[in-house]
C-alpha positions as CSV (number, residue, x, y, z in Angstrom):
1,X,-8.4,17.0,-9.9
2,X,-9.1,13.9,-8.0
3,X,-12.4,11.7,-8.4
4,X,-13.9,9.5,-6.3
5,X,-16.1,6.7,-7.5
6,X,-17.3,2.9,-7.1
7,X,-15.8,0.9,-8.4
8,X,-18.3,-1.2,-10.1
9,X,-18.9,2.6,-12.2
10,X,-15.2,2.6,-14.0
11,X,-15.2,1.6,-17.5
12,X,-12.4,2.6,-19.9
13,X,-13.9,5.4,-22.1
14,X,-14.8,6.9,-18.4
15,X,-10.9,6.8,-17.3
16,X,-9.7,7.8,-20.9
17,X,-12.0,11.2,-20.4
18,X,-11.2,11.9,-16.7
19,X,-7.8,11.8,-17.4
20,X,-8.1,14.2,-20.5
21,X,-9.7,16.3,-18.5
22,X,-6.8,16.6,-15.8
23,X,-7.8,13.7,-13.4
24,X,-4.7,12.6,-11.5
25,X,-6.4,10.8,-9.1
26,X,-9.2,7.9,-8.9
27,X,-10.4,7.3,-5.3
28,X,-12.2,3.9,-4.9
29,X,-13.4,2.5,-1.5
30,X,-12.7,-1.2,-1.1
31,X,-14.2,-1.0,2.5
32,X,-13.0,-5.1,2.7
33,X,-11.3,-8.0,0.8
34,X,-13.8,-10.1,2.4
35,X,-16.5,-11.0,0.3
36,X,-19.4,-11.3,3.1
37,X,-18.3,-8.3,5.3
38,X,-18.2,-5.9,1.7
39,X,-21.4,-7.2,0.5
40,X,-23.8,-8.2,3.2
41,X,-22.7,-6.5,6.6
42,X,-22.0,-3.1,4.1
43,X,-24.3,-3.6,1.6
44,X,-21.5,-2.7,-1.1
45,X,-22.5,-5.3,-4.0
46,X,-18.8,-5.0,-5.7
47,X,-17.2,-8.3,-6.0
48,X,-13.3,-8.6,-6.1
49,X,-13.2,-9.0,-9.7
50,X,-15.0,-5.6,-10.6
51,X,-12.5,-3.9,-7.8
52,X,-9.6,-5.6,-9.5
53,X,-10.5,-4.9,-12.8
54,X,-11.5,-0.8,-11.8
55,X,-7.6,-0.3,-9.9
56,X,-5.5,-2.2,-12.9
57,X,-7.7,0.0,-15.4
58,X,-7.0,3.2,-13.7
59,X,-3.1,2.3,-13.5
60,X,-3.1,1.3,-17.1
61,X,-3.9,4.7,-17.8
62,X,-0.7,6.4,-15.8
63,X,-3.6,7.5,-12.9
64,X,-3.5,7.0,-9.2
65,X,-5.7,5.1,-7.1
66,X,-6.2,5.8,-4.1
67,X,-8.7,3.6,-1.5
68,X,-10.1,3.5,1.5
69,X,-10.3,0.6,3.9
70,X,-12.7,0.0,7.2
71,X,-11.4,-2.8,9.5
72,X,-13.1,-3.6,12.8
73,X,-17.3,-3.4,11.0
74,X,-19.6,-6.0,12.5
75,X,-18.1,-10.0,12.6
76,X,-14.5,-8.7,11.2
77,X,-12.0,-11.2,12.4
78,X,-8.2,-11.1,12.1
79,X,-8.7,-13.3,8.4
80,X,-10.6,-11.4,7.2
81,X,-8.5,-8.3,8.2
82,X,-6.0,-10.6,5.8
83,X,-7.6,-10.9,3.6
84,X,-8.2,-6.9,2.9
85,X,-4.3,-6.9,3.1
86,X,-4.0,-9.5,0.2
87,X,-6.7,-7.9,-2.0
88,X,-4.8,-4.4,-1.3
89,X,-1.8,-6.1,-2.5
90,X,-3.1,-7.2,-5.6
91,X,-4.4,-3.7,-6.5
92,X,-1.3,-1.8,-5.7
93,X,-2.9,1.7,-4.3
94,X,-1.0,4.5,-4.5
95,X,-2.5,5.8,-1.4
96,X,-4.7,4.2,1.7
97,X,-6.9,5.4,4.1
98,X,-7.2,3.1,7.1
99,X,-10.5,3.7,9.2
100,X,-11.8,1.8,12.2
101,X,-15.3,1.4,12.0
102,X,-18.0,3.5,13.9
103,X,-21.6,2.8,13.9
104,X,-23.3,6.2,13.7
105,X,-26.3,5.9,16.1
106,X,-29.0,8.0,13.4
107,X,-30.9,5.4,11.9
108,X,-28.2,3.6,10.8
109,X,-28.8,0.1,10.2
110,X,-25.4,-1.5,11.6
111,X,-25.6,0.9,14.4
112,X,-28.7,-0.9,15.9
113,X,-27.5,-4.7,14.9
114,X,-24.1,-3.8,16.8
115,X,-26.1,-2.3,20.0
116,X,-28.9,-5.7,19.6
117,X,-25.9,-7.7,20.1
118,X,-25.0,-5.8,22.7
119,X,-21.4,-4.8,21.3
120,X,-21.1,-1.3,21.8
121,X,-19.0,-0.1,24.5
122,X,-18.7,2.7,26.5
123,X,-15.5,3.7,24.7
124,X,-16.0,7.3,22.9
125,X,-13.9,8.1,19.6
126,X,-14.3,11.3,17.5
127,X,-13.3,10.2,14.1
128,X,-13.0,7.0,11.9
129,X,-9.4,7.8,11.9
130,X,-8.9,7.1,15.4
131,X,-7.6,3.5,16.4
132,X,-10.3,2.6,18.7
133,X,-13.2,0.9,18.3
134,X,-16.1,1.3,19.8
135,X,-17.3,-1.8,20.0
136,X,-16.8,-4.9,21.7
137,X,-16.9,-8.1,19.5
138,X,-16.8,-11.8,20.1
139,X,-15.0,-12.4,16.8
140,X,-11.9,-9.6,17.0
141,X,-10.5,-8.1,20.4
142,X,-10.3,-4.1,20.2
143,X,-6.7,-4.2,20.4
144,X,-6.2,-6.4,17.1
145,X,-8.6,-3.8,15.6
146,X,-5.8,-1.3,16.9
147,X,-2.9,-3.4,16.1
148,X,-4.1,-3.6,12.7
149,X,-5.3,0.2,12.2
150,X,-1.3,1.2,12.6
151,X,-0.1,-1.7,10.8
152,X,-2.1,-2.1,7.7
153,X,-0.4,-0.3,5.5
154,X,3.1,-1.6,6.5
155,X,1.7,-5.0,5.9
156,X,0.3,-3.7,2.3
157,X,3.4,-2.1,1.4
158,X,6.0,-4.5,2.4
159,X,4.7,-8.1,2.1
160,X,7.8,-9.7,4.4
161,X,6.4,-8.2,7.0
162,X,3.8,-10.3,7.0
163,X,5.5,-13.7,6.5
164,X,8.4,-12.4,9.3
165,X,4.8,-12.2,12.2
166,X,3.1,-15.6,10.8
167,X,6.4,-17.1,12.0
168,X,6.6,-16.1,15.7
């Protein structure tokens, strides 16, 4: 079976049971490398130690980890889109999922900062799996959002990559 968790919740009598028990799989959002975006645009309170810590105790076990990323939530910029590629790096997931983000309009709390600022666009999307934002940003164009939705996991997986596009 697979299990998704927080991080900040994985200790390793937890891992040694889950794996007894069949676990193959540990799914742990990172949502973002970036310490501000994670913590006080998504509210996450994980810091990069406690996701470190989480993935390399998984692995140390012989189980998968699997994340999930969001790029493109409120004041993202191309850095800090780096810096999610870095701290995937580090971690070494077996598997990604790449989302663009979407405010949901129902009460949600980023939903009615992103239309204050008067970001959200008349651009419809049906899924977070989509490559297009929504919104409109000063700090990161919709197509870098794109860009970075195909590419990230290119850029995670093979690290040259990114030193062959800091060069041109």
């Amino acid at each position: 079976f697979i299990f998704s968790t927080r991080v900040n919740l994985i200790d390793e009598e937890t891992v040694k049971i889950l794996k007894k028990a069949g676990c193959f799989e540990f799914r742990m959002a990172i949502e973002s490398g970036n310490d501000y975006l994670r913590n006080v645009i998504l509210k996450k309170n994980i810091t990069k130690k406690q996701i470190i810590d989480a993935f390399r105790l998984v692995q140390k076990y012989g189980v998968k980890s699997s994340t999930y990323i969001m790029i493109g939530v409120p004041y993202e910029t191309e850095e800090t889109i780096k810096e999610t590629i870095r701290l995937c790096r580090k971690v070494k997931p077996y598997r990604m999922g790449v989302a663009v983000f979407q405010p949901y309009k129902s009460g949600c709390e980023l939903y009615n900062l992103c239309e204050e600022k008067g970001w959200i666009s008349s651009r419809k999307t049906d899924s977070y799996f989509n490559d297009v934002t929504i919104l409109d940003q000063p700090s990161i164009s919709k197509e870098t959002i794109t860009y970075y939705k195909r590419t990230f996991v290119g850029y995670v997986n093979y690290p040259i990559l990114s030193s062959i596009i800091e060069k041109i």
